[in-house]
C-alpha positions as CSV (number, residue, x, y, z in Angstrom):
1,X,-72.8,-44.4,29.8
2,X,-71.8,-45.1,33.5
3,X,-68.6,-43.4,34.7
4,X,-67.1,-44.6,37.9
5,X,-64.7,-42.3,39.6
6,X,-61.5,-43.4,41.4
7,X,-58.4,-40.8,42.7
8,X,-54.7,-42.2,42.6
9,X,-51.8,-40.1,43.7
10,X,-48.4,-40.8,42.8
11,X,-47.0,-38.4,44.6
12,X,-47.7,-40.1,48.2
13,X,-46.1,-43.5,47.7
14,X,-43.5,-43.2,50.4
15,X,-46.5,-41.3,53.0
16,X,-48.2,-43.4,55.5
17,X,-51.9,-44.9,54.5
18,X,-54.1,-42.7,56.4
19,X,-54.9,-40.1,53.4
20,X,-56.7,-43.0,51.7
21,X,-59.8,-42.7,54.0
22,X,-60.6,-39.1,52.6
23,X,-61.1,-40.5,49.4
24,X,-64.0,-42.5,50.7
25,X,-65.0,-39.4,52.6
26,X,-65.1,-37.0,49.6
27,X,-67.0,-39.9,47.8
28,X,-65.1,-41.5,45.5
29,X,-65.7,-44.9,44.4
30,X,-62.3,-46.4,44.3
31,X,-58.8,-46.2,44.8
32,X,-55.7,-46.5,42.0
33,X,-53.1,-48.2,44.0
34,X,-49.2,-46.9,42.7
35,X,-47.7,-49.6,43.5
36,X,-44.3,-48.2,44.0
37,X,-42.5,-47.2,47.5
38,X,-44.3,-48.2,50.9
39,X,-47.2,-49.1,48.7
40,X,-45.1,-52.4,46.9
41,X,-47.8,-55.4,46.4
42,X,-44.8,-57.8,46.7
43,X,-44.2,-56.9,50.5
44,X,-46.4,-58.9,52.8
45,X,-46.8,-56.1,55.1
46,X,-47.4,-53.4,52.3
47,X,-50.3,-56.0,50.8
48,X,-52.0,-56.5,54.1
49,X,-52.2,-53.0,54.8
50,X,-53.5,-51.7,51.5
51,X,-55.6,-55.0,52.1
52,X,-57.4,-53.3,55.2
53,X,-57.6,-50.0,54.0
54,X,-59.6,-51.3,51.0
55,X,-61.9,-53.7,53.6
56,X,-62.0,-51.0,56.1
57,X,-63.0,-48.2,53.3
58,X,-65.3,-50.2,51.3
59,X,-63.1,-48.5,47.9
60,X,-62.8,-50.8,45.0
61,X,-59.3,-51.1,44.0
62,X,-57.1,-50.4,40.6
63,X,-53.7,-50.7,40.3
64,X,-50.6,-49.1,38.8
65,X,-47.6,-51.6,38.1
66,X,-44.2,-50.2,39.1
67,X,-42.3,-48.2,36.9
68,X,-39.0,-46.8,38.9
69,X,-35.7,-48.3,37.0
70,X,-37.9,-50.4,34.9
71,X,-37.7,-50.7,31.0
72,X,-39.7,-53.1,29.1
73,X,-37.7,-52.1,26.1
74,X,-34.6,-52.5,27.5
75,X,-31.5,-53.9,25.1
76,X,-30.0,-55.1,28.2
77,X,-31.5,-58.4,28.5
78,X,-30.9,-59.0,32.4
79,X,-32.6,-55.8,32.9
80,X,-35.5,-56.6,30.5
81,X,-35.8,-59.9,32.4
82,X,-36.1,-58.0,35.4
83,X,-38.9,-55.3,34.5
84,X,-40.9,-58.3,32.9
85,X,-40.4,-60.3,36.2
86,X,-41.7,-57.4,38.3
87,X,-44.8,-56.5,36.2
88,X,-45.8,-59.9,36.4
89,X,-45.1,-60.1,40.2
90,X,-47.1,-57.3,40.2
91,X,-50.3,-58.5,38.3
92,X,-50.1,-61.7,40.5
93,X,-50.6,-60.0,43.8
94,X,-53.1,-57.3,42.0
95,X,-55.3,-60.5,40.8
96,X,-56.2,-60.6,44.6
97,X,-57.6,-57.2,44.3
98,X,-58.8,-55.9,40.7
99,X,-58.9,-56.8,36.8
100,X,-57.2,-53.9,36.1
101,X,-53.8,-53.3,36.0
102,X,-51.8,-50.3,34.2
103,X,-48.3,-50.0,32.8
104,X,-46.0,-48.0,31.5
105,X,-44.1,-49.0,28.6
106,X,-40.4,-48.9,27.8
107,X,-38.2,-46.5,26.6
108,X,-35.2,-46.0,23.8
109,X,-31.9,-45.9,25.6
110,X,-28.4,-44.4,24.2
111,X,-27.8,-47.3,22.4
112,X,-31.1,-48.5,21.7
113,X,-31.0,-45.4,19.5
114,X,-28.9,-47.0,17.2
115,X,-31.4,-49.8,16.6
116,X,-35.0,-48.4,17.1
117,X,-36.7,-51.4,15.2
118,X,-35.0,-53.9,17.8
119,X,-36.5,-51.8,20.4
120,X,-39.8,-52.0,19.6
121,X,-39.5,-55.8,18.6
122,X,-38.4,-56.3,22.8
123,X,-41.3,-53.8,24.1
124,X,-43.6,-56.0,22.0
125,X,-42.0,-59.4,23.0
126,X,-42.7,-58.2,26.5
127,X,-46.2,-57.5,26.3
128,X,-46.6,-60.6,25.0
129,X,-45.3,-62.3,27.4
130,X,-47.2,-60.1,30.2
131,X,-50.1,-60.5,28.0
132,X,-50.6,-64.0,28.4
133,X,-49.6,-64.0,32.5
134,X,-52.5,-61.4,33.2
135,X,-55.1,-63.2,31.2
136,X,-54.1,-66.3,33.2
137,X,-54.5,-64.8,36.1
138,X,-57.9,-62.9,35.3
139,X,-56.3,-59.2,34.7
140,X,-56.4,-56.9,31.9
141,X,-52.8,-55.3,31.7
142,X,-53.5,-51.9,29.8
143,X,-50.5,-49.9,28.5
144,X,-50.1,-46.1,29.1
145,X,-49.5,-43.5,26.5
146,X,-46.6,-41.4,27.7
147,X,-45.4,-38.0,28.3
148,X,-43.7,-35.6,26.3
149,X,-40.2,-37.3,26.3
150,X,-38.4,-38.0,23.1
151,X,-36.8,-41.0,24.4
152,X,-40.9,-42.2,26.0
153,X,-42.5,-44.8,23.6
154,X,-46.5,-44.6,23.1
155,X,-46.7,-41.0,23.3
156,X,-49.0,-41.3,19.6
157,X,-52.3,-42.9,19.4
158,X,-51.0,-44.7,16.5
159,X,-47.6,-45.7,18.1
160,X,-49.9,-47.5,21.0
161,X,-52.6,-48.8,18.9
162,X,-50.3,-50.9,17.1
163,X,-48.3,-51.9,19.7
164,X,-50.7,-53.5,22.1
165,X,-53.4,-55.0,18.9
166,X,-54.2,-58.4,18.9
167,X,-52.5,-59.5,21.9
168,X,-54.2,-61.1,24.0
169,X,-54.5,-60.2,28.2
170,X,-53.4,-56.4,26.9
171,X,-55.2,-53.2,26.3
172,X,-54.9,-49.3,26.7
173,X,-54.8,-46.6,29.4
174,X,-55.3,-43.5,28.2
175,X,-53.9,-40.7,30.0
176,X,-55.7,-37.5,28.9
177,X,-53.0,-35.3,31.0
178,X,-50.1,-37.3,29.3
179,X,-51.8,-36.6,25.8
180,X,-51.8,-33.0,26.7
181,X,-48.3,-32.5,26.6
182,X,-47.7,-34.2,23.2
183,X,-51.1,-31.8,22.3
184,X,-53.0,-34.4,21.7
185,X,-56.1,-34.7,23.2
186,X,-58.5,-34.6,20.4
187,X,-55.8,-37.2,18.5
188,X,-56.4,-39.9,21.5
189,X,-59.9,-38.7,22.5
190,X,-61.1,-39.8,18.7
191,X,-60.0,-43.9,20.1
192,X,-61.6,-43.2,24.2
193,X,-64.1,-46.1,22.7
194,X,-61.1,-48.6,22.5
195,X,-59.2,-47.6,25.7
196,X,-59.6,-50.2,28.6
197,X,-59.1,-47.3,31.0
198,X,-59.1,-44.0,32.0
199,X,-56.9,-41.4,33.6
200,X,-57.3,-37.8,34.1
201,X,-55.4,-35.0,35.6
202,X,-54.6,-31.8,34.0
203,X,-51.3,-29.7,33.0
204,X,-50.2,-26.6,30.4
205,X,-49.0,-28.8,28.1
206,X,-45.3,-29.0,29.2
207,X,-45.0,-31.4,31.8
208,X,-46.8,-33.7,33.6
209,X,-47.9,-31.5,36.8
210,X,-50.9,-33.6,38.2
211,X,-53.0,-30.8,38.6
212,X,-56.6,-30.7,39.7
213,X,-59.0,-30.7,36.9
214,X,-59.5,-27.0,35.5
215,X,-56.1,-25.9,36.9
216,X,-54.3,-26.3,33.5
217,X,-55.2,-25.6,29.6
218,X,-57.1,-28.7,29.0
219,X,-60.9,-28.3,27.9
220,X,-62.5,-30.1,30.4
221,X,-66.0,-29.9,28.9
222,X,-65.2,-31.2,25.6
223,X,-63.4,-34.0,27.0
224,X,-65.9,-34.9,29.6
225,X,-69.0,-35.4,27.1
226,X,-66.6,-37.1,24.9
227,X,-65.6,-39.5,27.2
228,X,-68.9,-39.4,28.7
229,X,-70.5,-40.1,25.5
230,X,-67.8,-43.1,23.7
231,X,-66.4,-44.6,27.7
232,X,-67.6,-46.6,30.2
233,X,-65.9,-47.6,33.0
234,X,-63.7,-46.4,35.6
235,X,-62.1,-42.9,35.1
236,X,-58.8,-42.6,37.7
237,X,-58.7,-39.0,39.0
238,X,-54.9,-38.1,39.6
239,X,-54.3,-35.7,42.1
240,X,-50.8,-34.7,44.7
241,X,-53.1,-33.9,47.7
242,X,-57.2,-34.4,49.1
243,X,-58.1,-30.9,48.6
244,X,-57.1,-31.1,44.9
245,X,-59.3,-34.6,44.9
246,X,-62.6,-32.8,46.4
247,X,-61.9,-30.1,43.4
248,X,-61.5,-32.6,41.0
249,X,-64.0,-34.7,41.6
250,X,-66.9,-31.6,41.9
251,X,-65.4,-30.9,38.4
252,X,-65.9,-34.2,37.1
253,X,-69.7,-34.4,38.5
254,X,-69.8,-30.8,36.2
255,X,-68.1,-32.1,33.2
256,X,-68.3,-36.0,32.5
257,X,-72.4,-35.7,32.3
């Protein structure tokens, strides 16, 4: 199957644009846009400017839906409103630039705690509702499995499965480095042929470092001919700097064969 290989890096959202043009130099084919900080879709400015450097570059485009403040499974409605508002605000000005769009789902605050059924019922009424925007506007919203933090939802293939099924405009990123730190890899890798998309970064298995691939403890050859064998698509390398990119990506061209 045909892997396509992008690089994203959270870490830079609030750095000027020039590091984008090494990612086309170390011969990537794309570009996940975080679309957090100075990198914002729903500033003019911000959009024209990611705008050239994907026209100037030739780099196909992916996108990550701010998550900073956000819950989709907030109890506090106005808040809820809010993070549903800006996901969608998000997907509109994406639909200008990609089908893809990722997002984080909610999480179970102090008193959501007391009523963990109701938050689920809001994540899902959310998606729904997100759902049905992105479809209208040409975009496949895909939902991230999460890190390991109690208070995180998806962080279990099954918990993520069932959340996103049968709705329509909605499908799965799965984050191999997020898996990782839950340990498990082989638990998500078993469903890499219903995921929508793909990230990869690596870690020890305690937190989510962003490291380059074979800098951490996952098994980098397993994963790669089992995504290489069950995906196809685009796989978002996630890396803090260029240099860990060029590693990265010569490990990929090893691996995902």
């Amino acid at each position: 199957m045909s892997l396509v290989p992008y690089f994203s890096s959270s870490s830079k959202v609030w750095e000027s644009r020039d590091w984008v043009f090494g990612i086309e130099e170390l011969g990537y084919t794309g570009w996940e846009i975080v679309a957090d900080g100075k990198y914002r879709l729903d500033n003019p400015e911000n959009f024209a400017a990611v705008q050239e450097n994907l026209e100037s570059t030739g780099l196909l485009a992916t996108v990550h839906a701010p998550y900073s403040d956000l819950n989709l499974a907030s109890l506090n409605y106005p808040i809820w409103r809010e993070s549903i508002r800006q996901t969608c605000c998000c997907i509109h000005h994406a639909a200008d630039l990609t089908d893809r769009v990722t997002v984080h789902p909610g999480f179970v605050s102090p008193v959501g705690k007391l009523v963990p059924e109701k938050v689920w019922e809001m994540q899902k009424t959310a998606l729904v509702e997100i759902g049905k925007y992105a479809e209208d506007h040409g975009v496949l919203a895909c939902v991230e499995n999460m890190i390991s933090i109690r208070d995180f939802l998806c962080r279990y293939p099954e918990e993520i499965l069932g959340l996103t099924e049968g709705i329509p405009g909605i499908g799965i990123t799965l984050d191999v480095g997020h898996a990782n730190t839950n340990g498990l890899v082989d638990a998500f890798l078993a469903h890499v042929g219903e995921v929508s998309h793909l990230h990869i970064h690596d870690n020890h298995g305690q937190s989510d470092e962003h490291l380059a691939l074979g800098d951490g403890t996952i098994a980098w050859e397993k994963v790669g001919r089992v995504v290489a064998r069950d995906y196809s698509g685009r796989v978002v390398i996630e890396g803090r700097t260029l240099e860990e990119a060029k590693r990265s990506l010569a490990a990929f061209r090893k691996w995902f064969v």
